[in-house]
C-alpha positions as CSV (number, residue, x, y, z in Angstrom):
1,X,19.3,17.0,57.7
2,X,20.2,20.7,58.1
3,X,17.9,23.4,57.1
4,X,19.5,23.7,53.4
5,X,18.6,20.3,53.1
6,X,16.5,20.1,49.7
7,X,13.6,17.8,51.8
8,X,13.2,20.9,54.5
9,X,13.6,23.3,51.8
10,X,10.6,21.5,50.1
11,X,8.4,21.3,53.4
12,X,9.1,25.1,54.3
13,X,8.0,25.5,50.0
14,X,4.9,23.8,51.1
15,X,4.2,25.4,54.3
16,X,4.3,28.8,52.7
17,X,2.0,28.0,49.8
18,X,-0.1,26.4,52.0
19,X,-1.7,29.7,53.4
20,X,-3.8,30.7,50.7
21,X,-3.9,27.4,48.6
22,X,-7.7,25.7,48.3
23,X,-9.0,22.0,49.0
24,X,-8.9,20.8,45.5
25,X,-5.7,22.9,44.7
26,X,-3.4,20.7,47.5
27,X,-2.4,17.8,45.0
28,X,-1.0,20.6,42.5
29,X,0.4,22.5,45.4
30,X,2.3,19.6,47.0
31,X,3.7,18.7,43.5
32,X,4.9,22.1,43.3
33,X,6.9,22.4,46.6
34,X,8.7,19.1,46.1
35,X,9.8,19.4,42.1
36,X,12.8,19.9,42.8
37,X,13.1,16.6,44.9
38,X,13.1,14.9,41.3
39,X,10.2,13.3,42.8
40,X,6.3,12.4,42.7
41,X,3.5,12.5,45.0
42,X,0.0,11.4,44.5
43,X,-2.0,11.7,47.4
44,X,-5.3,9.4,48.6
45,X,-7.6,9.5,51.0
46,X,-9.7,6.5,52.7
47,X,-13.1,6.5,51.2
48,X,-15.9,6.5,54.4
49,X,-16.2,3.7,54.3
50,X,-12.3,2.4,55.1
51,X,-12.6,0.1,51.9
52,X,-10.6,2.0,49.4
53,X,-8.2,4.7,48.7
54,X,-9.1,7.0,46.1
55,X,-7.0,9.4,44.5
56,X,-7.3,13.3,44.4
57,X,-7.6,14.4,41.2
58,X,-4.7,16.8,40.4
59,X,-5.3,18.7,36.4
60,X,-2.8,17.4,34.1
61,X,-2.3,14.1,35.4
62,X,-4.3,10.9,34.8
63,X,-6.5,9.9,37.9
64,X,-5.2,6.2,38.8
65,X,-7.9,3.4,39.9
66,X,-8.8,3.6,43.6
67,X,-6.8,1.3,45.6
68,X,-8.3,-1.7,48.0
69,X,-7.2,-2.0,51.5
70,X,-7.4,-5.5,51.8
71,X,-5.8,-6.7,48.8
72,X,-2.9,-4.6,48.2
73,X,0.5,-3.2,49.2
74,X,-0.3,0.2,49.4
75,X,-3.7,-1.2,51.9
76,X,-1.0,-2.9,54.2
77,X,0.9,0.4,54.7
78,X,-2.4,2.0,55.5
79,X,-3.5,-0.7,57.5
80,X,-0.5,-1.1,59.3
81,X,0.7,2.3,59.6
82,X,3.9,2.1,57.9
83,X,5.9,2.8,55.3
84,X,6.3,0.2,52.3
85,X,7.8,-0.2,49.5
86,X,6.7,-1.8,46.0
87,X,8.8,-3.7,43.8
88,X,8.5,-0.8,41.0
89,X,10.6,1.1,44.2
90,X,7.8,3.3,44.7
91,X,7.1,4.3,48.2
92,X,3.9,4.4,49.8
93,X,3.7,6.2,53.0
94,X,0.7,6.7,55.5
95,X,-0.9,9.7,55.9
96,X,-2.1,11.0,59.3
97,X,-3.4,13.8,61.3
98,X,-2.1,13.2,64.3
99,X,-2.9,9.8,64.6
100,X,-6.1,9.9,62.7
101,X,-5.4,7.9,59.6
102,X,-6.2,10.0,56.4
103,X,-4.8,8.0,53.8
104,X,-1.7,7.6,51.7
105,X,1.2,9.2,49.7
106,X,2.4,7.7,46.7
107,X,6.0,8.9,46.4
108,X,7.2,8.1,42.5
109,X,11.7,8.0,43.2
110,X,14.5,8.8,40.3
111,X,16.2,6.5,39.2
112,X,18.7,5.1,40.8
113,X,17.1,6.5,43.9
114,X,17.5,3.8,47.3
115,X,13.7,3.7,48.5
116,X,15.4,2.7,51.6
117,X,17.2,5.3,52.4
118,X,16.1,6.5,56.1
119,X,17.0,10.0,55.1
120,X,14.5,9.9,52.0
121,X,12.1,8.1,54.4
122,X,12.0,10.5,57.1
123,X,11.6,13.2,54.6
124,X,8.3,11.6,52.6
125,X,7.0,11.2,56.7
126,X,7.6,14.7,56.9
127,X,5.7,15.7,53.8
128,X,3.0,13.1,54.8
129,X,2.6,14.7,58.1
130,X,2.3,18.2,56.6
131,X,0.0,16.6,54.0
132,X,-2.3,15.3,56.7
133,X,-2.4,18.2,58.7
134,X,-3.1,20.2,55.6
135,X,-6.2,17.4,54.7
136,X,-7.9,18.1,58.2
137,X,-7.3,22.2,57.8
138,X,-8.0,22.7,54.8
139,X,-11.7,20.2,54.9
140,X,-13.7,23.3,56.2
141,X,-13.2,25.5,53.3
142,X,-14.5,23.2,50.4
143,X,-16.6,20.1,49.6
144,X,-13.7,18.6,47.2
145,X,-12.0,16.7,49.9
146,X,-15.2,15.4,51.7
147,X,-16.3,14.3,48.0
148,X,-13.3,12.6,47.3
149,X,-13.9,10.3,50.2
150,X,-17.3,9.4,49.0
151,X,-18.7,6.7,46.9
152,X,-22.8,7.5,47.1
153,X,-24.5,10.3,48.4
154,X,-25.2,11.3,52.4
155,X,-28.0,11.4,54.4
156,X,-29.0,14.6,55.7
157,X,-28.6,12.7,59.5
158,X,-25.2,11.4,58.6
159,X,-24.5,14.3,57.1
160,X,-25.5,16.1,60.3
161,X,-23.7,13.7,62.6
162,X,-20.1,13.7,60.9
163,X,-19.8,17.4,61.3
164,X,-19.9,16.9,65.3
165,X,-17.6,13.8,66.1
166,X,-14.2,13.9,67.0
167,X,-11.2,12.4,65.0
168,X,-12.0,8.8,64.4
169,X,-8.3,8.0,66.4
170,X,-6.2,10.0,69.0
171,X,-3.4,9.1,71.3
172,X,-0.6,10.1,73.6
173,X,2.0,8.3,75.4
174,X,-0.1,5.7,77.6
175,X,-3.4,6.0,75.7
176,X,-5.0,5.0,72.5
177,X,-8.7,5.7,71.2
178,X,-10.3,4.6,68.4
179,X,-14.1,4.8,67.5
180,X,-15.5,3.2,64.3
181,X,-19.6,4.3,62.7
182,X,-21.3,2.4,60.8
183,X,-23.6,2.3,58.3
184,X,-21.5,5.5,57.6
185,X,-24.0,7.0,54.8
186,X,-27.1,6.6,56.9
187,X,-26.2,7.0,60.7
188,X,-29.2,7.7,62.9
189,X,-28.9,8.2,66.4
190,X,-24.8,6.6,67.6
191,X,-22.5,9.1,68.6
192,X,-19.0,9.1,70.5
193,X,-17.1,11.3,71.8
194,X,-13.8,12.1,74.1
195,X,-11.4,14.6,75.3
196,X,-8.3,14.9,77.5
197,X,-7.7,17.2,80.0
198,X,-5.4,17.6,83.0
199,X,-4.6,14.0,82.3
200,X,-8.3,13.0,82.4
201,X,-9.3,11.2,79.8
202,X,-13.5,11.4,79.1
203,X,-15.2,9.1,76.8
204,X,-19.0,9.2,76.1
205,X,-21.1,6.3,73.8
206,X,-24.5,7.1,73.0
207,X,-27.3,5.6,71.0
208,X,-30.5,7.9,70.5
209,X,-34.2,6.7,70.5
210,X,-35.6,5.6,66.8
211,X,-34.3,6.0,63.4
212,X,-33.1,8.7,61.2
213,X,-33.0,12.0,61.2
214,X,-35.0,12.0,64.4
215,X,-32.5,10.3,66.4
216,X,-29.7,12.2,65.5
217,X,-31.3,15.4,66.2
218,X,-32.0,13.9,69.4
219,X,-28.3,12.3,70.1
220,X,-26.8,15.8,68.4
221,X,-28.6,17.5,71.2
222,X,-27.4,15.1,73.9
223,X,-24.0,15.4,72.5
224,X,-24.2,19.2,72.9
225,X,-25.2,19.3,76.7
226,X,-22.5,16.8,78.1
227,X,-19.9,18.9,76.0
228,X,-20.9,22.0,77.4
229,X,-21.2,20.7,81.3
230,X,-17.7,19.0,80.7
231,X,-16.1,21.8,79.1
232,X,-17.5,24.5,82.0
233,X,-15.3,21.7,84.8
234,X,-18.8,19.4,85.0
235,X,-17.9,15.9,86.4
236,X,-20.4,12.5,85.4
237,X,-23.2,13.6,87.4
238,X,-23.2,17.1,85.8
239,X,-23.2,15.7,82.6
240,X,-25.6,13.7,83.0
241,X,-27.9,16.1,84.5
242,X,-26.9,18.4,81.4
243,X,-28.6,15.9,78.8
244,X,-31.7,14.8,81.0
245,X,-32.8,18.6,81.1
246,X,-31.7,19.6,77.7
247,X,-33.8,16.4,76.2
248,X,-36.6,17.3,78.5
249,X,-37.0,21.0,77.2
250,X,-36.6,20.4,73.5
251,X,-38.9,17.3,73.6
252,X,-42.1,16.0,75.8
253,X,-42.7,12.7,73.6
254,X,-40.5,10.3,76.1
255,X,-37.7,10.5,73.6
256,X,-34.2,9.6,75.1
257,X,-30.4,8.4,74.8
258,X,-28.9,5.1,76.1
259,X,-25.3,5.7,76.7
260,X,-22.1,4.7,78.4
261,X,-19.9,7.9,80.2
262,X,-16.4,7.3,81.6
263,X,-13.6,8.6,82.6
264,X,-9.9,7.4,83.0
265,X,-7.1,8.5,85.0
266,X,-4.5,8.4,82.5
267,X,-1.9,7.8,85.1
268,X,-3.1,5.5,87.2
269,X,-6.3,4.1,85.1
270,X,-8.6,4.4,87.4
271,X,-12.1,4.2,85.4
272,X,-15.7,5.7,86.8
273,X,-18.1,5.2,84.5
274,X,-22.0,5.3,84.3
275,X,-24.1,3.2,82.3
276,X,-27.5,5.0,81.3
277,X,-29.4,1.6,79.7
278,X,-26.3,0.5,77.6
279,X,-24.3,-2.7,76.8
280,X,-21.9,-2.7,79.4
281,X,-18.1,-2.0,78.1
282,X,-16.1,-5.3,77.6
283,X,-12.1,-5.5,79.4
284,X,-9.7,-7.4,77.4
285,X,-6.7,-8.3,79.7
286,X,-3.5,-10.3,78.7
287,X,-5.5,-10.5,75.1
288,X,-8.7,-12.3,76.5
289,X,-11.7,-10.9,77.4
290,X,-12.1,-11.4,81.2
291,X,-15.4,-9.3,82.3
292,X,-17.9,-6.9,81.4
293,X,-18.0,-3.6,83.2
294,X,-21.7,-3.4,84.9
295,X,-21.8,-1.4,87.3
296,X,-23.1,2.5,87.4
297,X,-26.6,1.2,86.2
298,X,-29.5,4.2,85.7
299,X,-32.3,4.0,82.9
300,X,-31.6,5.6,80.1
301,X,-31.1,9.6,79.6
302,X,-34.0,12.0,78.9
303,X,-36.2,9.7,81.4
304,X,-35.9,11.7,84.2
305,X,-35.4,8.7,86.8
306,X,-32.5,8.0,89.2
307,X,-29.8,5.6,89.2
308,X,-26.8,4.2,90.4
309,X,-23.7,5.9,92.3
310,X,-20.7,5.3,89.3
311,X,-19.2,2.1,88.6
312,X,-15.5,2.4,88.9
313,X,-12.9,-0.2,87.4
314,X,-8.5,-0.4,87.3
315,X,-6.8,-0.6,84.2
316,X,-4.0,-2.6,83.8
317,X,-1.1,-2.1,81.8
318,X,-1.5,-3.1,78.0
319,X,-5.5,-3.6,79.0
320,X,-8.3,-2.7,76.2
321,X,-11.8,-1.3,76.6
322,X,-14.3,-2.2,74.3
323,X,-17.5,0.1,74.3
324,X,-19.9,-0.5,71.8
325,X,-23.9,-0.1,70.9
326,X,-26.4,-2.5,70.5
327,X,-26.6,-2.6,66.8
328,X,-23.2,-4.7,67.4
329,X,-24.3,-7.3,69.2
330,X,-27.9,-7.3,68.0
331,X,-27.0,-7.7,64.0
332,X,-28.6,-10.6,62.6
333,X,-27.5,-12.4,59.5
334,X,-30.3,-13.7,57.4
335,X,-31.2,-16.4,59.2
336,X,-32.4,-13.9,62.1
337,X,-29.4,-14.9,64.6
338,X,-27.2,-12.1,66.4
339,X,-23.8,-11.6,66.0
340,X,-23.8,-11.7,69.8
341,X,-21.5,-10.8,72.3
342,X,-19.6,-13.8,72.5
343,X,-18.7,-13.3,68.9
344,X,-17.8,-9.9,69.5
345,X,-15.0,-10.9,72.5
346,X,-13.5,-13.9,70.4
347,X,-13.1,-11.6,67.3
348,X,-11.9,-8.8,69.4
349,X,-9.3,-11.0,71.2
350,X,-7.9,-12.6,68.4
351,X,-7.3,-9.0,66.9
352,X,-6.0,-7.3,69.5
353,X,-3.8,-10.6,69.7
354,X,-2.1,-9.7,66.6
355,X,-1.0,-6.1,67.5
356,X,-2.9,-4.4,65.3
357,X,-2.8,-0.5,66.0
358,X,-6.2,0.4,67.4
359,X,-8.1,2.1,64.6
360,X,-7.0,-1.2,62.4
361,X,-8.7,-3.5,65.1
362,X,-12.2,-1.6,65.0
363,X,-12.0,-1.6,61.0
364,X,-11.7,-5.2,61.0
365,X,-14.1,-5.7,63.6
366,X,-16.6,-3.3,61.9
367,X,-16.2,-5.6,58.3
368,X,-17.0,-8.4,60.1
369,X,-20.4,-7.2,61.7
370,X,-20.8,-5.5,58.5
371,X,-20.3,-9.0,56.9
372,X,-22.3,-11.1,58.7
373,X,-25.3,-9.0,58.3
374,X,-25.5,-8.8,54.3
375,X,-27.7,-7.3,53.3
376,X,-30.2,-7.3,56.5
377,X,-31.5,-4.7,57.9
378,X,-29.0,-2.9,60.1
379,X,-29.4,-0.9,63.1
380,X,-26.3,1.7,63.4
381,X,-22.6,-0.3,65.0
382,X,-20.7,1.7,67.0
383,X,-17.3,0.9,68.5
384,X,-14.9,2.5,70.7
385,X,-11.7,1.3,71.8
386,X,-9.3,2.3,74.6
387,X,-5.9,0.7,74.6
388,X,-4.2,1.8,78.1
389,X,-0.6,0.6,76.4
390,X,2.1,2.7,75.4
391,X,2.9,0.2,73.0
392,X,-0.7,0.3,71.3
393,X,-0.6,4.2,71.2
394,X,2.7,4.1,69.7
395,X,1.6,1.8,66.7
396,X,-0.8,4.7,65.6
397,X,1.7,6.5,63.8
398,X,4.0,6.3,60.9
């Protein structure tokens, strides 16, 4: 397309209203840029939950219904990261940041228009892309977006905890990450988190002491001091040291984190990790789970007591790594009896088996804990998953 194309003439329209527009003034802004496209856009976002895909509300249009994920078109495009097409001819493309899954554009065509047309295609993708990147911008500045994505109101330690993790999905060439939370409207104390740099890929797991508000101040504060020794060139044994002495000033009760630090050679995959009184990270090779990683044993952060010299581990190509907290394993359905790690492996096998892109693996694996449970009680579930496959990372966009 050359740049008098009407599609770029549409996206650079967008990108110049885009300075100045506010969150709950993007839907009428987007419609804007592309009206002379002949087309229309209706944007959604996944609900917190990743169960639905709710509409943003644009004045002077009817809001449609929400949309499932598992029982619809428009959920397979989502789930699948790709665009599809409905048999009104509508198109329904994914919406990303990145590779962060945001949600979905509805694209209404002319008549007469061929929905599969790669030039029309690659222009929605372009207007999705903006779209996303607009979404994640353009959060910071309002509540309408964040309230769009909600069915019931947050708790002040979810609340609290959102605003400090990373993207839920990020990837490059060799690598994919995805992390999944859950109970997502009342998180206590599970955190992730990762970075890249210089080709070094660092991945942290934690799981705070207790309940609540509580244990989220306490993980948020954990979180805080392996950031900042990372960031300042701080290697494992920094970070680690980082959190024992920033939990032992703030707090003389015994309080502390369990958690799982890594890091990967991107290149090579070379692993070193340390385990700080966590379930120990699952491989998945050749789609089975073959071993957990248990090395780099020491007691749990905020103790004060020593440990073990860092595990280390070798990637393979197309291998997984499954990190995950105890409220995974330990959910019990009403009967009293754990999901259990052998559960976990078969169900993460047989999903990784189907070439799902990473951040669809974790959902479905997250439903399933989420279903066996009921109603119970539930501890907070966290998952993280590393795919070292260029393959995998590739499936996490449109």
């Amino acid at each position: 397309m050359t740049a008098t194309h009407p599609w770029h003439r549409a996206l650079a329209d967008l990108v110049s209203r885009s300075h100045r527009v506010p969150p709950d003034a993007l839907p009428a802004t987007v419609t804007a840029a592309v009206r002379e496209l002949g087309v229309t856009m209706t944007i959604y976002v996944v609900d917190v939950e990743q169960e639905l895909l709710r509409p943003l509300p644009e004045p002077g249009r009817p809001l449609p219904d929400p949309l499932p994920i598992d029982t619809s078109l428009p959920g397979r495009a989502y789930t699948e990261v790709a665009v599809r097409t409905g048999q009104d001819g509508r198109l329904w493309v994914p919406v990303v940041n990145g590779t962060a899954r945001l949600g979905l554009l509805e694209v209404g065509l002319p008549a007469g228009t061929d929905p599969e047309d790669e030039a029309l295609r690659d222009g929605c993708r372009t207007i999705a892309g903006l779209i996303g990147h607009l979404i994640t911008s353009k959060s910071p500045y309002g509540d309408s977006l964040q309230r769009a994505r909600r069915s019931e109101p947050m708790a002040v330690s979810a609340e609290l905890l959102w605003q400090l993790l990373p993207p839920l999905t990020f990837a490059l060439d060799k690598v994919a990450v995805s992390a999944i939370l859950e109970p997502c409207y009342e998180v206590g104390g599970d955190a992730f988190d990762y970075a890249l740099d210089g080709g070094r890929l660092a991945l942290a797991v934690l799981d705070g002491v207790g309940h609540g508000l509580p244990a989220t101040l306490t993980t948020s504060v954990a979180l805080a001091a392996l950031r900042a020794a990372r960031r300042t060139g701080g290697g494992l044994a920094e970070q680690i040291a980082a959190v024992e002495a920033a939990l032992r000033s703030q707090w003389r009760d015994g309080r502390f984190v369990t958690a799982v630090l890594a890091e990967i050679e991107v290149d090579t995959g070379l692993v070193r990790y340390v385990n700080a009184g966590h379930p120990a990270p699952v491989l998945v090779r050749r789609g089975r789970a073959v071993r957990a990683l248990t090395g780099g044993r020491r007691p749990p952060l905020g103790l004060d007591l020593p440990g073990d010299e860092p595990g280390e581990a070798r990637l393979e190509p197309e291998d997984r790594l499954l990190l995950y907290t105890d409220g995974v394993t330990e959910a019990r359905d009403a009967a009293g009896e754990m999901f259990g790690l052998p559960r976990l492996a078969d169900l993460a096998e047989r999903h990784i088996g189907s070439e799902l892109p990473a951040p669809e693996t974790l959902r479905r694996l997250s439903r399933a804990v989420a279903a066996y449970r009921g109603t119970a009680s539930r501890d907070d579930a966290t998952m993280v998953l590393v795919e070292w496959s260029g393959a995998a990372a590739a499936r996490t966009e449109p």
